[in-house]
BAZAKOL-105254 format. One record per residue: x, y, z of N, C-alpha, C, CB in turn; residue in three letters. Coordinates in steps of 0.05 Angstrom, whole numbers, padded with zeros to 5 digits, always signed. Glycine has a CB too. Layout:
BEGIN
XYZXYZXYZXYZALA...
This chain:
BEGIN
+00284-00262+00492+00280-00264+00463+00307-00266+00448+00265-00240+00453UNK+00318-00248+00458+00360-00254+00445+00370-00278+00442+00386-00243+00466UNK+00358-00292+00464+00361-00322+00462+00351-00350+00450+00359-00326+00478UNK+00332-00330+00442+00318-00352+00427+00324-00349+00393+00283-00348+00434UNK+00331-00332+00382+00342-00320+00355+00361-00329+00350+00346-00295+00353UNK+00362-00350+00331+00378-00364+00311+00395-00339+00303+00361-00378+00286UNK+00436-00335+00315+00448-00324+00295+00453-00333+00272+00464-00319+00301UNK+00459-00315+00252+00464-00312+00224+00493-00292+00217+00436-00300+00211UNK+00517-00307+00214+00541-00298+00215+00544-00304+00180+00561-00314+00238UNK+00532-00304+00167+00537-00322+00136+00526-00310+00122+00528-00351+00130UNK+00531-00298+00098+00510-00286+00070+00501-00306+00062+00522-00270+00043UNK+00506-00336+00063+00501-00358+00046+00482-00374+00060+00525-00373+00040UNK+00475-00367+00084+00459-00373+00105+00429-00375+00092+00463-00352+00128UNK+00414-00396+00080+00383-00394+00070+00371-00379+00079+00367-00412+00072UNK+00360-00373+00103+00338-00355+00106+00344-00325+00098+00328-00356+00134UNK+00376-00321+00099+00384-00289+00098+00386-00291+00060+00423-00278+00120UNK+00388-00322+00050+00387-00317+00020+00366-00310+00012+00392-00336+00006UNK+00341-00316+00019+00314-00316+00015+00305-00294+00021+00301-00334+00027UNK+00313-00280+00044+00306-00249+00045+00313-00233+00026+00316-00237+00064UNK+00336-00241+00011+00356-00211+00007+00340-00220-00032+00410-00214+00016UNK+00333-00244-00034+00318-00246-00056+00305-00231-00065+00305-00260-00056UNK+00279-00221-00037+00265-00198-00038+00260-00169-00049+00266-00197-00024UNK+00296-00165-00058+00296-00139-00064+00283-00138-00084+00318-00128-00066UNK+00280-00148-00115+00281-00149-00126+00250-00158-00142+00302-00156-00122UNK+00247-00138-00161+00211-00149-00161+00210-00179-00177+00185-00122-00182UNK+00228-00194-00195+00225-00220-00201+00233-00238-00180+00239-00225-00223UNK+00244-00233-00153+00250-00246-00131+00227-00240-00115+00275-00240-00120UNK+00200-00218-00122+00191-00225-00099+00156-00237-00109+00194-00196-00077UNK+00162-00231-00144+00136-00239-00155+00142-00281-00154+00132-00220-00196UNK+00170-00285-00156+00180-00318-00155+00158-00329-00131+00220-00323-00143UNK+00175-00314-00111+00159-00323-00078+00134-00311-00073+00175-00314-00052UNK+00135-00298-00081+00103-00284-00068+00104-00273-00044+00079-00306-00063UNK+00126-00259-00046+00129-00248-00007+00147-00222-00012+00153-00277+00020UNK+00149-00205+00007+00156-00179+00000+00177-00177+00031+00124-00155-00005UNK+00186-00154+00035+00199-00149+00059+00190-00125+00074+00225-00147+00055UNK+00180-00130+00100+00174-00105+00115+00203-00104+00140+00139-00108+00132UNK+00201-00068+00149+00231-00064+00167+00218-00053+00178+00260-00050+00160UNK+00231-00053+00207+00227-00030+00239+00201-00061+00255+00199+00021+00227UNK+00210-00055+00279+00193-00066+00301+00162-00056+00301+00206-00058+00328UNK+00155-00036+00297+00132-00015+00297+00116-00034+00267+00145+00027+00291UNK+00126-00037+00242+00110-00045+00224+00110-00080+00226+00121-00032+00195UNK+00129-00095+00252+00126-00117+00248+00098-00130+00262+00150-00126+00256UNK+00104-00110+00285+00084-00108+00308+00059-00112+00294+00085-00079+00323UNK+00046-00087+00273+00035-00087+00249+00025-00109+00241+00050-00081+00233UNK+00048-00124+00237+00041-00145+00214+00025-00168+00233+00073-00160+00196UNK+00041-00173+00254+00029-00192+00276-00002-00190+00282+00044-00185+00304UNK+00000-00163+00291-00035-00160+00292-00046-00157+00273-00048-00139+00306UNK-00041-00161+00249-00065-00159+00225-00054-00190+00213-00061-00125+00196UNK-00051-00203+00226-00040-00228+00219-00036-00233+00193-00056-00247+00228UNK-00011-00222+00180-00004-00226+00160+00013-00240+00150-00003-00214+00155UNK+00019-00270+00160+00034-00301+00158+00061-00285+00157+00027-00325+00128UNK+00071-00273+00172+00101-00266+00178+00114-00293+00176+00107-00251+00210UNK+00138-00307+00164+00144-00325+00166+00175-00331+00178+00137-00331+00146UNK+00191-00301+00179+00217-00298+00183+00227-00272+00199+00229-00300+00157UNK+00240-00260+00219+00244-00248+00236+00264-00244+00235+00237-00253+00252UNK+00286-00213+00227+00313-00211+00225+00313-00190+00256+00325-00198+00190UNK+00330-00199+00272+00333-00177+00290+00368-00168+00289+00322-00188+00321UNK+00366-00139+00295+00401-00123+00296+00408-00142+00325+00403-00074+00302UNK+00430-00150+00319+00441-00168+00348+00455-00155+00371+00464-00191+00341UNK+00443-00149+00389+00448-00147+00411+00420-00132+00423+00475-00136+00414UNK+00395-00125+00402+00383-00108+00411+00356-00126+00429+00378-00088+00387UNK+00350-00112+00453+00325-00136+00464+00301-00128+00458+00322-00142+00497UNK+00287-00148+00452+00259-00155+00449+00242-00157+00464+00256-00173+00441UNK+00218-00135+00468+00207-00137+00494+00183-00161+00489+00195-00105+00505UNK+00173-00172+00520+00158-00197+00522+00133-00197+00509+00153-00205+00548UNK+00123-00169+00501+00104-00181+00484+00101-00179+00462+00087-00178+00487UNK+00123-00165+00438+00132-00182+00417+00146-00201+00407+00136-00177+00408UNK+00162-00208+00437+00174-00248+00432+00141-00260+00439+00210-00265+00468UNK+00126-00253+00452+00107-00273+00456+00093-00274+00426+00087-00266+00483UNK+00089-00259+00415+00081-00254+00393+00087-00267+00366+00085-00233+00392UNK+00110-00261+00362+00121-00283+00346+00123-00308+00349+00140-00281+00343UNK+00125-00319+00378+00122-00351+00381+00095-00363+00382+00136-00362+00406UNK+00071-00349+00383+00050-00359+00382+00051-00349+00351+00029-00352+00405UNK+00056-00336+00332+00052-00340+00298+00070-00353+00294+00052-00318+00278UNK+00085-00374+00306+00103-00385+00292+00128-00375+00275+00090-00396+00278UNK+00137-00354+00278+00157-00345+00265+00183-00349+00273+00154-00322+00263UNK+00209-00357+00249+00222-00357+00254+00242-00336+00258+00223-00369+00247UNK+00265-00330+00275+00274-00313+00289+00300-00309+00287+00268-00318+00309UNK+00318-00297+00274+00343-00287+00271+00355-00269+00282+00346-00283+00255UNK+00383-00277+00288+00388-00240+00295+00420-00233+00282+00388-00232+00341UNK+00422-00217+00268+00442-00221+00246+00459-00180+00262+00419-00226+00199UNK+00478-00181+00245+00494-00163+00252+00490-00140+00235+00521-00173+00252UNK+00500-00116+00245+00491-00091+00222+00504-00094+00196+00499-00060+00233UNK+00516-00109+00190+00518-00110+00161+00509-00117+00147+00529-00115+00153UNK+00498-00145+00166+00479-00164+00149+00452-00150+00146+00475-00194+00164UNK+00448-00132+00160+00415-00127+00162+00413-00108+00134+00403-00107+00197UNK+00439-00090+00129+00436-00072+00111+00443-00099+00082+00459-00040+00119UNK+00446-00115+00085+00448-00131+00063+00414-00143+00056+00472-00154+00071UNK+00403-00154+00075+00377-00155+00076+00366-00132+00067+00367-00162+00100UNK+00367-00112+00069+00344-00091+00063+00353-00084+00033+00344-00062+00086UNK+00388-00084+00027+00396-00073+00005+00393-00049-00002+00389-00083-00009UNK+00413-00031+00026+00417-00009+00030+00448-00003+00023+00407-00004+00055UNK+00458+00015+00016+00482+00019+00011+00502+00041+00033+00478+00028-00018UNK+00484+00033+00056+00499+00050+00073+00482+00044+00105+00498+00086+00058UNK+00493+00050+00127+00491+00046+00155+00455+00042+00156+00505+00075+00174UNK+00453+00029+00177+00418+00037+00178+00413+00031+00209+00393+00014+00153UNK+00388+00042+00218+00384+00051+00242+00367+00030+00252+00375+00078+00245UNK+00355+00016+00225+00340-00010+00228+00333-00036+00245+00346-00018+00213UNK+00314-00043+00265+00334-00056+00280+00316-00086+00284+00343-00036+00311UNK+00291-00085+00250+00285-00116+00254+00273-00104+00221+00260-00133+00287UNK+00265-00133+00213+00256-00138+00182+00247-00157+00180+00272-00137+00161UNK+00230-00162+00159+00209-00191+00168+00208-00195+00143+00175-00191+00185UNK+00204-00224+00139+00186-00228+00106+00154-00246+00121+00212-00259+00074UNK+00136-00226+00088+00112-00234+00092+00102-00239+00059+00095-00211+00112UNK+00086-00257+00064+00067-00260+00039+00053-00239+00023+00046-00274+00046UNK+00052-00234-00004+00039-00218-00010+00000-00220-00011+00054-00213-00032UNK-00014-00208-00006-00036-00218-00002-00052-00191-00028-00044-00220+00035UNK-00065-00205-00046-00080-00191-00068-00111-00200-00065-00069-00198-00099UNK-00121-00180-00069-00154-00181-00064-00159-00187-00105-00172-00139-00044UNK-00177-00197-00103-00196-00186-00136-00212-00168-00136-00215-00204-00149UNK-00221-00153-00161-00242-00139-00156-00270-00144-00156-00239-00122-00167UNK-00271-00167-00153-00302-00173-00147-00309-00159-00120-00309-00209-00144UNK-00281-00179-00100-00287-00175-00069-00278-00156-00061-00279-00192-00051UNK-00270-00140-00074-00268-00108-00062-00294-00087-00072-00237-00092-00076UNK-00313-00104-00100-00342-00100-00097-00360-00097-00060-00354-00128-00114UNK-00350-00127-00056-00362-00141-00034-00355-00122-00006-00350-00173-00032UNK-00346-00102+00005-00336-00087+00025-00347-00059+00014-00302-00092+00028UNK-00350-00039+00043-00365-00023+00045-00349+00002+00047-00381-00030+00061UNK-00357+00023+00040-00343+00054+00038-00338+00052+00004-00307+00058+00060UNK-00324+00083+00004-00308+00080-00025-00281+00075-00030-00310+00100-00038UNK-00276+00071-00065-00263+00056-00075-00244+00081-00080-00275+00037-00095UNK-00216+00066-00085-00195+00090-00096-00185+00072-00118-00166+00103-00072UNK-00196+00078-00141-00173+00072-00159-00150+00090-00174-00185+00060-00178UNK-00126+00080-00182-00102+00094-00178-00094+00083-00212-00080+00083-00148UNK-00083+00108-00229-00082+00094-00252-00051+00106-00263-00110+00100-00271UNK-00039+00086-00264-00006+00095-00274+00011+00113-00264-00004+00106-00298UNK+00008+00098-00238+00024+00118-00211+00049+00107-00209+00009+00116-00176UNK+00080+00134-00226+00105+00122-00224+00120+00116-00202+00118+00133-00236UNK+00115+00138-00181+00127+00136-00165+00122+00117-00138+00128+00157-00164UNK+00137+00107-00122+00140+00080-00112+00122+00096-00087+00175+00064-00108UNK+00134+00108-00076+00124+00133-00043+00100+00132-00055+00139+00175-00036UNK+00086+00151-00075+00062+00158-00080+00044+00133-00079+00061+00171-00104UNK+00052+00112-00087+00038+00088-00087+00035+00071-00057+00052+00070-00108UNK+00055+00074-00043+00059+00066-00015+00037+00093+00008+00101+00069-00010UNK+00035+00128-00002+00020+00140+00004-00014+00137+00001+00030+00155-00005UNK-00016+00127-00022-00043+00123-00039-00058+00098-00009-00034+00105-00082UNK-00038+00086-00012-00052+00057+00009-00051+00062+00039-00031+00025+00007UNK-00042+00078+00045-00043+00100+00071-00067+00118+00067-00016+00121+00073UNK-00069+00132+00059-00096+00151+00045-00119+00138+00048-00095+00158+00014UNK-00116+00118+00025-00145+00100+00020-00157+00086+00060-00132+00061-00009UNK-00127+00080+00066-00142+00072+00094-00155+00090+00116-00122+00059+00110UNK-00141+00106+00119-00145+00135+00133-00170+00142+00120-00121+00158+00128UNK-00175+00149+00098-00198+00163+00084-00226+00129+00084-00183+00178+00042UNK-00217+00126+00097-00239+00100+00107-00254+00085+00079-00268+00115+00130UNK-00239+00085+00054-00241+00065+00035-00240+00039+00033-00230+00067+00023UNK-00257+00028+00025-00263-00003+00019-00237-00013+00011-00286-00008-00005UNK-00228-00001-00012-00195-00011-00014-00180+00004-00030-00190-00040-00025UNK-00166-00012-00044-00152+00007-00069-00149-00016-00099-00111+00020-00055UNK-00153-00004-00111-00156-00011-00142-00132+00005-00159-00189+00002-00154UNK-00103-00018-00172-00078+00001-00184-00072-00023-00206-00047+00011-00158UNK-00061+00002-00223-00066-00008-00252-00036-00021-00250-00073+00020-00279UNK-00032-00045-00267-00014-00055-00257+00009-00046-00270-00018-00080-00256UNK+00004-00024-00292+00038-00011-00298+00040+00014-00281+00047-00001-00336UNK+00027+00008-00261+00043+00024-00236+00069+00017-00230+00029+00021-00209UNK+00081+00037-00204+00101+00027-00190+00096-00001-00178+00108+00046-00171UNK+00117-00015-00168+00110-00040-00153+00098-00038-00125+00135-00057-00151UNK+00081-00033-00115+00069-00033-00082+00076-00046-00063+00047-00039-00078UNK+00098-00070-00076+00113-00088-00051+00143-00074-00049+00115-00127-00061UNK+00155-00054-00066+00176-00053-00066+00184-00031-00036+00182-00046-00095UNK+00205-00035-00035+00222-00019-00003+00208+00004+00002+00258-00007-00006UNK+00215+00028-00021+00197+00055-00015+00168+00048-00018+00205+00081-00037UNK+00148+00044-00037+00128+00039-00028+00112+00022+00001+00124+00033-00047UNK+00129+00005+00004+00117-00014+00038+00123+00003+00063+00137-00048+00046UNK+00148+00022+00062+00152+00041+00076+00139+00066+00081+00168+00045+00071UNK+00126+00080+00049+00113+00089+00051+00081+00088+00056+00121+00094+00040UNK+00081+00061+00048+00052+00067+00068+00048+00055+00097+00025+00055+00053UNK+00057+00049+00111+00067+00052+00144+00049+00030+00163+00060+00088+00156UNK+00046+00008+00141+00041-00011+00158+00003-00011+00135+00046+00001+00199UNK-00007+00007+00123-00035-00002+00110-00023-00021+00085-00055+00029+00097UNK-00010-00023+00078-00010-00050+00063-00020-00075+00066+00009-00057+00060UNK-00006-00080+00103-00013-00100+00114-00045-00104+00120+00003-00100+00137UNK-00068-00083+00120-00087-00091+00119-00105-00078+00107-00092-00095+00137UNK-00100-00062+00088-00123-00053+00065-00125-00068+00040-00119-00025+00055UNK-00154-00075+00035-00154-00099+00010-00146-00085-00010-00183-00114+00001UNK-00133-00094-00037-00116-00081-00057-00114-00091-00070-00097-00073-00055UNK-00117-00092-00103-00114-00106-00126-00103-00093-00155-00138-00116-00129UNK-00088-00110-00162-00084-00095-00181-00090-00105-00209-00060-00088-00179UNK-00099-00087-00230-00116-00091-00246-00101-00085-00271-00140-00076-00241UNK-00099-00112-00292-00082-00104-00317-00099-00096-00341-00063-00129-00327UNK-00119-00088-00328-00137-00068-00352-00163-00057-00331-00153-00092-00386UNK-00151-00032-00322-00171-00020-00311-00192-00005-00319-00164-00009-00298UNK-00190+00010-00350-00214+00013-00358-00243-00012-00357-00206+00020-00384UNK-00231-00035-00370-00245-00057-00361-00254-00069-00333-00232-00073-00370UNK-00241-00058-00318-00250-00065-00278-00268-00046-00278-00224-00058-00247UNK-00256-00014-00288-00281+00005-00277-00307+00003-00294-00273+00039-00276UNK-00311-00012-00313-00336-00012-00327-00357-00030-00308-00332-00026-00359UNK-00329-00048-00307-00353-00076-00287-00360-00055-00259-00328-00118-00271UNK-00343-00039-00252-00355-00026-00219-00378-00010-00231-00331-00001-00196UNK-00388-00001-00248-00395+00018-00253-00429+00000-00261-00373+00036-00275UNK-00422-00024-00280-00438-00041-00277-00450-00052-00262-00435-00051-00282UNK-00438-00056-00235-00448-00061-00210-00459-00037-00198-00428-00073-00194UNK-00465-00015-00206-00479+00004-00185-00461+00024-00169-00494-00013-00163UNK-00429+00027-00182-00415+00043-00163-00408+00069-00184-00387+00026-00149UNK-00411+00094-00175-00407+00116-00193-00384+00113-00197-00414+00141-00187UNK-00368+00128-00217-00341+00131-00223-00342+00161-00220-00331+00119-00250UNK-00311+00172-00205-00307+00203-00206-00279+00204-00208-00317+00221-00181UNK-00278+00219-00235-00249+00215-00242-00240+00237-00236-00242+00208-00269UNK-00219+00256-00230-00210+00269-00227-00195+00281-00249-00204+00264-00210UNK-00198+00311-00247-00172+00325-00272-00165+00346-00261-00181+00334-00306UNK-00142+00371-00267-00148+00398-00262-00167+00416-00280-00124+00409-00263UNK-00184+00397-00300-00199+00410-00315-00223+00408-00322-00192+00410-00328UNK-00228+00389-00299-00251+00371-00288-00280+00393-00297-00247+00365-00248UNK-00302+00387-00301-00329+00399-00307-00342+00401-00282-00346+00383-00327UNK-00325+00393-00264-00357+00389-00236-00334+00397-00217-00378+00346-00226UNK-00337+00419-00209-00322+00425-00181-00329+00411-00161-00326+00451-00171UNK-00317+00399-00140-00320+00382-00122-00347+00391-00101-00291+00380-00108UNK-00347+00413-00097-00371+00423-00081-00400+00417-00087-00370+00450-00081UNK-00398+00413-00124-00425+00405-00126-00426+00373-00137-00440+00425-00146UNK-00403+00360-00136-00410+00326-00141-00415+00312-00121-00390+00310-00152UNK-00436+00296-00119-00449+00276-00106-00428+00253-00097-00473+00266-00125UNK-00417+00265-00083-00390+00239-00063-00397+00230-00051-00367+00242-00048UNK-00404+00199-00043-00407+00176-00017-00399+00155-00024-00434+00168-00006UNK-00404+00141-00008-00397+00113-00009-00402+00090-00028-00406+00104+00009UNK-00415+00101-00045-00417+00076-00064-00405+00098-00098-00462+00058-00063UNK-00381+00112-00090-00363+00125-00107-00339+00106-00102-00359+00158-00100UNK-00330+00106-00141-00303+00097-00142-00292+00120-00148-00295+00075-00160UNK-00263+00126-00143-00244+00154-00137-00221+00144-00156-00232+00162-00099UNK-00226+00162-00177-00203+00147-00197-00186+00171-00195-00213+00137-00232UNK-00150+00170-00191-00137+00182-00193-00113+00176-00217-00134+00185-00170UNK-00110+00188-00224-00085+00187-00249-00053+00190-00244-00091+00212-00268UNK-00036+00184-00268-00010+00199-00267-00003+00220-00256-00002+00204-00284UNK+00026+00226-00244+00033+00246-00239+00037+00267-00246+00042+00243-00234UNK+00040+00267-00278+00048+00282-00291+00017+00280-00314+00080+00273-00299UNK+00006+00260-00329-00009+00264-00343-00037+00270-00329-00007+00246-00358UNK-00039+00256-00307-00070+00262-00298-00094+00230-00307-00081+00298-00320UNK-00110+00234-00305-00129+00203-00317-00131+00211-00341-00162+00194-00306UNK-00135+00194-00352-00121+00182-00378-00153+00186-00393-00103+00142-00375UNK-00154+00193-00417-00181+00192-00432-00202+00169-00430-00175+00194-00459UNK-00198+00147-00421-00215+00122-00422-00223+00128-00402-00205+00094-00423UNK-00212+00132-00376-00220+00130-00353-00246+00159-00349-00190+00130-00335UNK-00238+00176-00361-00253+00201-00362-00276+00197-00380-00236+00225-00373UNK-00273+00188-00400-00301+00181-00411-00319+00158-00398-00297+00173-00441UNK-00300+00142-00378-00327+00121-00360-00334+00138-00337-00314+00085-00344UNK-00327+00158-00328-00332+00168-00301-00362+00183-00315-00303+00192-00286UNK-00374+00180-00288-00401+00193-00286-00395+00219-00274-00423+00177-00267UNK-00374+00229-00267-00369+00264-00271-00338+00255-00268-00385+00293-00242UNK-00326+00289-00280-00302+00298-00279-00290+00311-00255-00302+00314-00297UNK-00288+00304-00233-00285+00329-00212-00258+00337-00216-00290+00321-00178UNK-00256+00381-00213-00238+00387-00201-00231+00399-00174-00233+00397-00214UNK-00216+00392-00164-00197+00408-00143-00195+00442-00144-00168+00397-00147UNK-00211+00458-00130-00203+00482-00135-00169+00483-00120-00227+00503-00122UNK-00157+00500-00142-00124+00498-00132-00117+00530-00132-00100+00477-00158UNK-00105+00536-00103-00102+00567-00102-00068+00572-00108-00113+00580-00067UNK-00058+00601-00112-00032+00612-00120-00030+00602-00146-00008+00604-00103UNK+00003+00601-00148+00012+00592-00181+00011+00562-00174+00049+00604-00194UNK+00004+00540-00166+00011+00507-00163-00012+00504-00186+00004+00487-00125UNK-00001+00491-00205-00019+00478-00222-00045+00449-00216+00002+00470-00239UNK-00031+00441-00199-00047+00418-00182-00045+00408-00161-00047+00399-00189UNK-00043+00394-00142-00046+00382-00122-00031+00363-00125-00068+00377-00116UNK-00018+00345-00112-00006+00320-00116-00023+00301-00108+00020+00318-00102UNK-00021+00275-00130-00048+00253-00134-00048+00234-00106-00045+00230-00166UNK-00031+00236-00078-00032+00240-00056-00056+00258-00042-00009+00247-00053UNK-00058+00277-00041-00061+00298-00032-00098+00296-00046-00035+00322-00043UNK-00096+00304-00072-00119+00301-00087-00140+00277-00072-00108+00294-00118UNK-00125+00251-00075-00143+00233-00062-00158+00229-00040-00136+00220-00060UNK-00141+00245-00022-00150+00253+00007-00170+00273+00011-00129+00261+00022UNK-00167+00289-00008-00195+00306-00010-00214+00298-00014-00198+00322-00026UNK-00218+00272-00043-00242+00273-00051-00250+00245-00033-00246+00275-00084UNK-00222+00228-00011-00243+00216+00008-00259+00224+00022-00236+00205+00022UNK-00245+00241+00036-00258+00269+00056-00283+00262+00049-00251+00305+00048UNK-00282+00279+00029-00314+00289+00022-00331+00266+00019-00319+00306-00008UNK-00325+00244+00014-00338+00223+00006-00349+00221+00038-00319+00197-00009UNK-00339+00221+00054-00337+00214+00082-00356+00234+00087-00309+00215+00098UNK-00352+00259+00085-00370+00289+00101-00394+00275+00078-00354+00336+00094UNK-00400+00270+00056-00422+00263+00050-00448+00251+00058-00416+00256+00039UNK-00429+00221+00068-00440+00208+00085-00459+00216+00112-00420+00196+00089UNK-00440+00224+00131-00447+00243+00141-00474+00261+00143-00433+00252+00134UNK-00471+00272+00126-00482+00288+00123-00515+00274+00125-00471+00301+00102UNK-00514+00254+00104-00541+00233+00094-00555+00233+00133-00524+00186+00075UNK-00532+00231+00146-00546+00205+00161-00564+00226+00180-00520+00178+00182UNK
């Protein structure tokens, strides 16, 4: 595989221009492609076939035969650039342990067709932080959700910490983002899917709300919580019983509960 990898000795070099584009969210909304790092999430990307189109490898490191076979049956092209260059690609400001990076397409669902798919829904509403948003799409997959629903003055979900943080579910949980989500959750709600919004001051303790699969899971800010629109469309308020002095749960944390339950609900039915 070392051999087959186009070096890249040049910052001026196109494909390493086109990566390093990436950093940047008007460089990656231009292209429509984002950057994933590490062998483990490329691997990832390969099997959830997500049109990988470019392959940075740390040079000298080998490639075992069945992710060179991998890449040459998706067609990808293949680099292998030096540790400086790689931390220039990622647009790190210091050493990295990194030892491949890929660009891939961004792929957005609508919310019709995340109607169209089965389990429940997480929607996420004015989530600042980049991790939490990269967590949320980890969660939603794990907690066996249809997808995720994020309001679009969220953090960016393609950016470095968010794609990192969610550890490869980007690459295959359907996800959309919605520039007026009160207006998405009316239409889910129109279609037959409950809404449960969450607060710490919620009217319906989680033990007694009716959680399954045809629940949307609306979570809020970090700091404000869901937002009054969203609370007046939900068909209950749920809270989180929260023990000691912690005022809440983190909207990580929170979400994973009330998949859970959505899940033990199920369950339970059958």
């Amino acid at each position: 595989m070392r051999d087959s990898c186009q070096p890249i000795t040049n910052v001026k070099h196109p494909a390493l221009r086109r990566a390093r584009s990436l950093q940047t969210p008007a460089g990656r909304a231009q292209a429509r492609q984002f950057l994933i790092e590490g062998e483990a999430m490329l691997r990832q990307a390969l099997q959830a076939d997500a049109g990988v189109t470019d392959a940075f490898f740390l040079e000298g490191v080998d490639v075992d035969d069945s992710l060179s076979a991998a890449l040459t049956g998706a067609q990808v092209a293949c680099y292998s650039v030096t540790r400086g260059l790689m931390t220039k690609i990622l647009g790190t400001g210091y050493d990295t342990s990194v030892t491949a990076a890929a660009v891939t397409p961004m792929r957005l669902a609508n919310v019709d067709a995340l109607l169209g798919l089965g389990g429940p829904l997480l929607a996420c509403e004015r989530i600042q932080d980049p991790r939490n948003v990269g967590v949320l799409l980890r969660t939603a997959e794990a907690g066996g959700a249809r997808g995720l629903l994020l309001s679009a003055d969220s953090a960016d979900p393609f950016s470095r910490a968010a794609v990192r943080s969610s550890t490869g579910s980007i690459l295959r949980l359907p996800f959309a983002l919605s520039d007026d989500l009160p207006a998405d959750l009316k239409h889910m709600r129109d279609c037959g899917l409950r809404l449960i919004a969450t607060s710490a001051h919620g009217a319906t303790p989680i033990s007694q709300a009716r959680l399954d699969r045809r629940c949307v899971i609306i979570v809020g800010n970090e700091a404000q919580g869901t937002s009054p629109a969203a609370r007046e469309l939900a068909d209950a308020v749920v809270a989180v019983p929260v023990g000691g002095g912690a005022s809440s749960f983190n909207v990580t944390v929170a979400a994973g509960i009330l998949l859970y339950e959505c899940s033990r609900g199920e369950r339970e039915k059958a």
